[in-house]
Each structure stands twice: as structure tokens, then as C-alpha cells.
C-alpha positions as CSV (number, residue, x, y, z in Angstrom):
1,X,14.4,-12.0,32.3
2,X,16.9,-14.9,33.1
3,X,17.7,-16.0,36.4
4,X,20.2,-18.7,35.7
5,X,18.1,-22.0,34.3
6,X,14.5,-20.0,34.8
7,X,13.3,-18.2,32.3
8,X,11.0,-15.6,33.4
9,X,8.2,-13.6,31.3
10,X,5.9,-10.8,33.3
11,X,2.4,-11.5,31.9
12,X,-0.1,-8.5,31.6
13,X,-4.0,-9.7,32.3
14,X,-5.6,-6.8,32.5
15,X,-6.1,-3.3,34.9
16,X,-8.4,-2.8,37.6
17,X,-8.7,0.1,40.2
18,X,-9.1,-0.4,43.9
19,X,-9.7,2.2,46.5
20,X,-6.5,3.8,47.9
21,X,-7.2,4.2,51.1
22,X,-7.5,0.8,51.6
23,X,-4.6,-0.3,49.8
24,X,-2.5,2.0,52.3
25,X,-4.7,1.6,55.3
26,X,-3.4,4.4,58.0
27,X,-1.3,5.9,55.7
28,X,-3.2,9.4,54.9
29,X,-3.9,10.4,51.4
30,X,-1.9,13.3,51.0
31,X,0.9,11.0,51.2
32,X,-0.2,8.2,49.0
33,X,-1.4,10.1,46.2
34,X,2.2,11.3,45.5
35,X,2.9,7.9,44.0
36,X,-0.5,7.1,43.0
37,X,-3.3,9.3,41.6
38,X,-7.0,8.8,42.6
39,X,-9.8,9.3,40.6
40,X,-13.2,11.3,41.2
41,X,-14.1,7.9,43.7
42,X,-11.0,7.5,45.3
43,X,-9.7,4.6,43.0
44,X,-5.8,3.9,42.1
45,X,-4.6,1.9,38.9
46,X,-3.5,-1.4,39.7
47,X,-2.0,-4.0,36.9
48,X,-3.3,-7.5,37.4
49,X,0.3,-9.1,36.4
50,X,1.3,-12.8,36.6
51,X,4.8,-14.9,36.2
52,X,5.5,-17.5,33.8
53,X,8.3,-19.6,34.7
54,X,9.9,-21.8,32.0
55,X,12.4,-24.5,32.6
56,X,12.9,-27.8,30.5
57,X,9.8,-28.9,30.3
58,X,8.0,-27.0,32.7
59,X,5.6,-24.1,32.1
60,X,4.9,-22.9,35.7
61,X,2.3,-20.0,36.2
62,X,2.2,-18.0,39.2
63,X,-1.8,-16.7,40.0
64,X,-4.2,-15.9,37.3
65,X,-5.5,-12.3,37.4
66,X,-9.3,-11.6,37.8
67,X,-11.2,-14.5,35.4
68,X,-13.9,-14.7,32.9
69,X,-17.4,-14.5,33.3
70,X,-17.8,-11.6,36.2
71,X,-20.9,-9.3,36.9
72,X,-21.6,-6.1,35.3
73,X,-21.9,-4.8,38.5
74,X,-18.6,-6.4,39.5
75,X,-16.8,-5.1,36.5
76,X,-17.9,-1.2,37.0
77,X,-17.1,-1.7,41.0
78,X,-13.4,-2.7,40.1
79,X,-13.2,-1.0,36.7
80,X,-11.9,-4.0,34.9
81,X,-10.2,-3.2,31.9
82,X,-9.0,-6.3,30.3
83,X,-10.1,-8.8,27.3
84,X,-12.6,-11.7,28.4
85,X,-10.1,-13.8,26.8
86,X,-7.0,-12.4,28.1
87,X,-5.5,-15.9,29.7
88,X,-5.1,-17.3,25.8
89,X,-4.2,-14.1,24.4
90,X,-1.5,-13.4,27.1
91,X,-0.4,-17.0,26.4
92,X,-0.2,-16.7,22.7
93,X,2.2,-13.7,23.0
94,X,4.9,-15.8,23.8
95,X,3.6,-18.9,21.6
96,X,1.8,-20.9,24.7
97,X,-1.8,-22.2,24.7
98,X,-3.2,-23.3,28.2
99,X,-2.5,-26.9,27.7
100,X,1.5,-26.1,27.6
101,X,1.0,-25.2,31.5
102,X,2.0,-27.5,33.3
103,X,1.6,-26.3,37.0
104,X,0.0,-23.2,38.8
105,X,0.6,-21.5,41.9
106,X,-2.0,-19.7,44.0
107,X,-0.6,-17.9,45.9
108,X,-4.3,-17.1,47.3
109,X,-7.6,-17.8,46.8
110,X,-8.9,-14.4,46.7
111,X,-10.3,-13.5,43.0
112,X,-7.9,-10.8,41.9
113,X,-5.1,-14.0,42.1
114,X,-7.1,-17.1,41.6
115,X,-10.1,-15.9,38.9
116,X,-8.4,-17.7,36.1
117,X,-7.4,-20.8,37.6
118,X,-11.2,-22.5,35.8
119,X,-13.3,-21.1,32.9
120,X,-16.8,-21.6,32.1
121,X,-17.4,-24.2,29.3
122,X,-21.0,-24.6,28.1
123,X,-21.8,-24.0,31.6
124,X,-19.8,-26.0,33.2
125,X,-16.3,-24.8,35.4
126,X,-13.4,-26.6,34.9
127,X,-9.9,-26.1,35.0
128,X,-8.5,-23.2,32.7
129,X,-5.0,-25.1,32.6
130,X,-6.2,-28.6,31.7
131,X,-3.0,-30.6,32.0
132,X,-1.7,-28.3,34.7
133,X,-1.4,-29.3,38.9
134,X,-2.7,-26.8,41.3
135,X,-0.5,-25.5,44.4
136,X,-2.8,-24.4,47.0
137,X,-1.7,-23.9,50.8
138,X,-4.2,-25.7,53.4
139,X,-4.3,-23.3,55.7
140,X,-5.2,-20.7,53.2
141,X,-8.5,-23.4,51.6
142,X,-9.7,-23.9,55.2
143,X,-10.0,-20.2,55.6
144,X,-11.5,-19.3,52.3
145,X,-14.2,-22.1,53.1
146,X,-15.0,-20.4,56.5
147,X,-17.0,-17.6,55.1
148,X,-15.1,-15.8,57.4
149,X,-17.4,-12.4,57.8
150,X,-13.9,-10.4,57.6
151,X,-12.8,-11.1,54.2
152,X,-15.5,-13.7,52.6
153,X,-16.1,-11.2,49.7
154,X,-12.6,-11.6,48.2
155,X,-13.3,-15.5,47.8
156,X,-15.2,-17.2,44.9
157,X,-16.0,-21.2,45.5
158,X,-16.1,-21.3,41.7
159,X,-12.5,-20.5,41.3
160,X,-11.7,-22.8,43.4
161,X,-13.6,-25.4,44.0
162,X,-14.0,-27.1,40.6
163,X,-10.3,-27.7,40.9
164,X,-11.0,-30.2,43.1
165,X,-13.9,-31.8,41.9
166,X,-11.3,-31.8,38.8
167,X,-8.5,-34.0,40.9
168,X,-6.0,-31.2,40.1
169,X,-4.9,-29.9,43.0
170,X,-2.2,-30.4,45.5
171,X,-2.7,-29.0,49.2
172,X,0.6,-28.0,50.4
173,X,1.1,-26.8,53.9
174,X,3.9,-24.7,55.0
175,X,7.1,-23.6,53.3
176,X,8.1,-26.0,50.4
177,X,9.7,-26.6,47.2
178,X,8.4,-26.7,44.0
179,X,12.0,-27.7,42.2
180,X,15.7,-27.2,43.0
181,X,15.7,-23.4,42.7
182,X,11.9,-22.9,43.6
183,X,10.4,-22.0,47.3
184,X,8.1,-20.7,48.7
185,X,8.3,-18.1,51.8
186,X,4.6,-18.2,54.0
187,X,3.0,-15.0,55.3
188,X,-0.2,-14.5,57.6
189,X,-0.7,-11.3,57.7
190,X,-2.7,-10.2,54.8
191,X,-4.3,-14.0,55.1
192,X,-3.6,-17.5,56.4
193,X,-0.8,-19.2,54.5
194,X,-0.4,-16.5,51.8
195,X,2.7,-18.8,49.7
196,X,5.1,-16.3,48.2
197,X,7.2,-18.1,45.2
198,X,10.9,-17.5,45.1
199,X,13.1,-17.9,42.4
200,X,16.8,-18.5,43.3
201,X,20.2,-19.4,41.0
202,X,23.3,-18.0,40.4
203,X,23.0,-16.0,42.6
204,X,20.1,-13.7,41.8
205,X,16.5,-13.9,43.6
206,X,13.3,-13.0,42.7
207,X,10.4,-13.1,45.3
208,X,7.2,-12.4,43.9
209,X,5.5,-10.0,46.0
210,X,1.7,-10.8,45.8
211,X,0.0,-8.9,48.7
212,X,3.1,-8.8,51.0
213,X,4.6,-6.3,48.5
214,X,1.7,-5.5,46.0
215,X,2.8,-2.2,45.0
216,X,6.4,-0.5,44.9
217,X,5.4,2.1,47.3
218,X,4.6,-0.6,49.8
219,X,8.4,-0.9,50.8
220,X,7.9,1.0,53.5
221,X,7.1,-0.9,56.7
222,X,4.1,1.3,58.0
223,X,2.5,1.1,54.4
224,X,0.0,-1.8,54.8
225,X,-3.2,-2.7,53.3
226,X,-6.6,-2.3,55.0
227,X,-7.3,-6.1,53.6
228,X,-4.8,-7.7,55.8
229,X,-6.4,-9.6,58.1
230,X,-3.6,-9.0,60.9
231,X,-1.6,-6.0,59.7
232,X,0.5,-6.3,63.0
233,X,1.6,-9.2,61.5
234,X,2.2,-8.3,58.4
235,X,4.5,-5.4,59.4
236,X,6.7,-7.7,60.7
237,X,6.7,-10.0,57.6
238,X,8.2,-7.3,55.7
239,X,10.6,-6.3,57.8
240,X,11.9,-9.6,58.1
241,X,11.7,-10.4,54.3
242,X,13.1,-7.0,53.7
243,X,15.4,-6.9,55.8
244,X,17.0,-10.0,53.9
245,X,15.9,-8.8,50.8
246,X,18.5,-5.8,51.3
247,X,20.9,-7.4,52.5
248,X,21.2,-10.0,49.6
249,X,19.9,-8.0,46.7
250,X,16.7,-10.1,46.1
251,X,14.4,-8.4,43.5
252,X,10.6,-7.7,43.8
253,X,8.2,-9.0,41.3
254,X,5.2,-6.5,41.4
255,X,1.9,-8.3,40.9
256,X,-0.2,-4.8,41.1
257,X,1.9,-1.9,40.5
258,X,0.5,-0.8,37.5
259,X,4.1,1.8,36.7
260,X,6.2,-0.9,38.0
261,X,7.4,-4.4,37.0
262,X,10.0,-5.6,39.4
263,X,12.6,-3.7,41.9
264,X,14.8,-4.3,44.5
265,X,14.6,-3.1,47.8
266,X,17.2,-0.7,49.7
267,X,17.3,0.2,53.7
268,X,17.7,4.0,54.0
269,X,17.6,6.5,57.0
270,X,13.9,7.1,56.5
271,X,13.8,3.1,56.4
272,X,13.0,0.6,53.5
273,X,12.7,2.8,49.3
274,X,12.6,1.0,46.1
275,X,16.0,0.9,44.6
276,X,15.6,0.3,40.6
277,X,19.5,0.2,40.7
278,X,21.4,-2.9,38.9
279,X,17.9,-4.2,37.1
């Protein structure tokens, strides 16, 4: 896909499955399962996709899927389905190796986003993306170092923390820009300082939807995960993005819907619907 200068490239790392009543929170099953099928233990298929951005000289990655190097026991839990090598095979398809990135975004620190930011070599963890620099939002490290009792299983020190031991990584804090044409809107709800990249030129916009809008069938404004930390708040980050998004055609990237790449979002009489129109 082209948006103006950027050249974007939807990167497939892998599936996983994630229980869906906690990926729609109040939302009862009878309702969710219309759009997604659960199996025998109550698991939905979720995509683990990523963005490459490419312009001039920059190769910019946004979050890294699951990582190398997990449990057995983590594996069956999450029903990974990917290759242990899927970073430099994902690359490769469109004639990268690791060393061509040249920044990453994280747009969290949990491990479903961040698990590929360092691989394990001869036991030691370094940086996956060795001539890349790290975006990482302060607000979001000092809670993933809190061990917060909440949400402290969705963090991994060793995705993270060997990025700095590495010197690679740049704490941002707040809303930013990564390049003319690159910002990033900030969301709380699902976690502190969740940074959402969006792509903007010639008049076409692309947010990438990480755990704001995970799924297409999370346009709806009651439709929240039971992982957000404060899902009050969340509510009304989407209908504030949304509401925009409407109103000036933006388009969705869809890190974890695992029918559905990108879409844009419409406001109807039963409120916000995915609208696949003008793709």
C-alpha cells in the first residue's frame, strides 16, 4: 500500500488464539461469536501482524509479534502457530534482513507487541534489529517495571530490558513525531502511554490500531477488552479517535484481526461499523 512518500507492507508473524471473552469483556458471547468462532476452550484466532514502513532510507517497523525462545507451556496456552524464525523470514519476503531496519516502534511492552524486539544468541539477549533505534513511551517502561499485580503477566524484562543495556533505545513521552508525515496519537486505557503510529500524506491516513482497535469488530464503542487496565477510559479514546477517523476517512491497520487487514471506520445509527468501502 502507498500513502503518498510511505510505502507500506503488512507483515504476517504468526497466529495465536486468545480467549474471547476477554477480548470483548462485557460483551456476551452469543454476540461475539458471530464475527469470531471459539474453539472447544473458548479461544478466537488472532493474526500477530506488524507494519513496515519504507521511505528513502528508512526501514521503520512497527511492534514485533510474539518472539523466539518461549515455553512449551506458553506456546500450548496461546496456541502459537508461527516459525521460530519468522522475523527473518517475514523480512526476506520483501528482500530485507534485520540489519536494513533502521528504527522500531513499540507501541507496548507487552509480549504479543514487543517479543521480537531481542533474540537469544548463544545465550545472550540482544537486540533483534541491530542497527535499529528503539521508540518506547516512558510512561508505558515505568509501568511495565512496576510489576503491577493487574497486568504483570503480559510483560517480559527480557524483551525489553537488553535494549537498554544495548544503548538502543529512545524514551519518548507523550505525543511526538517520528518524521514529517509520522505521529503518534497516546492512549491509557488499555495501558499507560499505549503510542499509536499514524501515517499521514496526501491526504490519506493510516492509524495503526494496536490494542485501541485490535480487531475489526472492535469499532463498536462498548466492545472493549477485559485487558484494559481502565476500560472507562478507553471507551472514550475510541470515540474520540473514531469519531475523527469518520469524519476524515482515516483507515485502520489491524494488528490482530486474523480475517482482516485494514478498514476504515463509518458512524451509523447503531453507532461506529467497519466500512471496507474505497480500500
Amino acid at each position: 500500500m502507498q500513502i503518498g512518500k510511505f510505502k507500506l507492507t503488512a507483515l504476517e508473524f504468526g497466529r495465536f488464539k486468545l480467549d474471547g471473552g476477554a477480548m470483548f469483556g462485557v460483551i456476551p458471547r452469543v454476540l461475539w461469536e458471530r464475527h469470531h468462532p471459539a474453539d472447544e476452550k473458548n479461544r478466537i484466532d488472532m493474526a500477530l501482524r506488524c507494519l513496515l514502513i519504507e521511505i528513502d532510507d528508512r526501514k521503520i517497523l512497527i511492534d514485533t509479534g510474539f518472539g523466539q525462545d518461549r515455553t512449551e507451556k506458553f506456546i500450548n496456552i496461546y496456541q502459537f502457530d508461527g516459525d521460530a524464525n519468522y522475523l527473518e523470514k517475514s523480512l526476506l519476503e520483501v528482500g530485507l534482513v534485520p540489519s536494513d531496519i533502521t528504527d522500531v516502534i513499540l507501541t507496548h511492552l507487552h509480549f504479543d507487541h514487543d517479543g521480537g524486539a531481542t533474540i537469544n544468541k548463544d545465550g545472550d539477549i540482544i537486540p533483534a534489529f541491530p542497527k535499529a533505534k528503539y521508540y518506547i513511551q516512558k510512561k508505558q517502561l515505568e509501568h511495565a517495571r512496576s510489576r503491577f499485580e493487574r497486568d504483570r503477566a503480559s510483560y517480559f524484562p527480557d524483551d525489553f530490558e537488553p535494549l537498554f543495556d544495548a544503548n538502543v533505545v529512545e524514551i519518548v513521552d507523550g505525543e511526538w513525531e517520528l518524521l514529517p508525515g509520522i505521529d503518534f496519537l497516546i492512549c491509557n486505557g488499555h495501558t499507560p502511554a499505549m503510542q499509536l503510529p499514524r501515517v499521514r500524506n496526501d491526504g490519506k491516513t493510516l492509524v495503526y490500531g494496536a490494542d485501541l482497535i485490535p480487531l475489526a469488530s472492535h469499532f463498536p464503542l462498548p466492545w472493549i477488552m477485559a485487558y484494559d487496565l481502565n476500560p472507562v477510559q478507553t471507551l472514550e479514546e475510541k470515540r474520540k479517535y473514531l469519531t475523527q477517523a469518520a469524519e476524515e476517512g482515516w483507515i485502520f491497520f489491524f494488528e490482530h484481526d486474523a480475517e482482516t487487514v485494514m478498514g476504515k471506520v463509518k458512524n451509523t445509527p447503531k453507532g461506529f461499523a467497519l466500512d471496507m468501502t474505497g480500500l
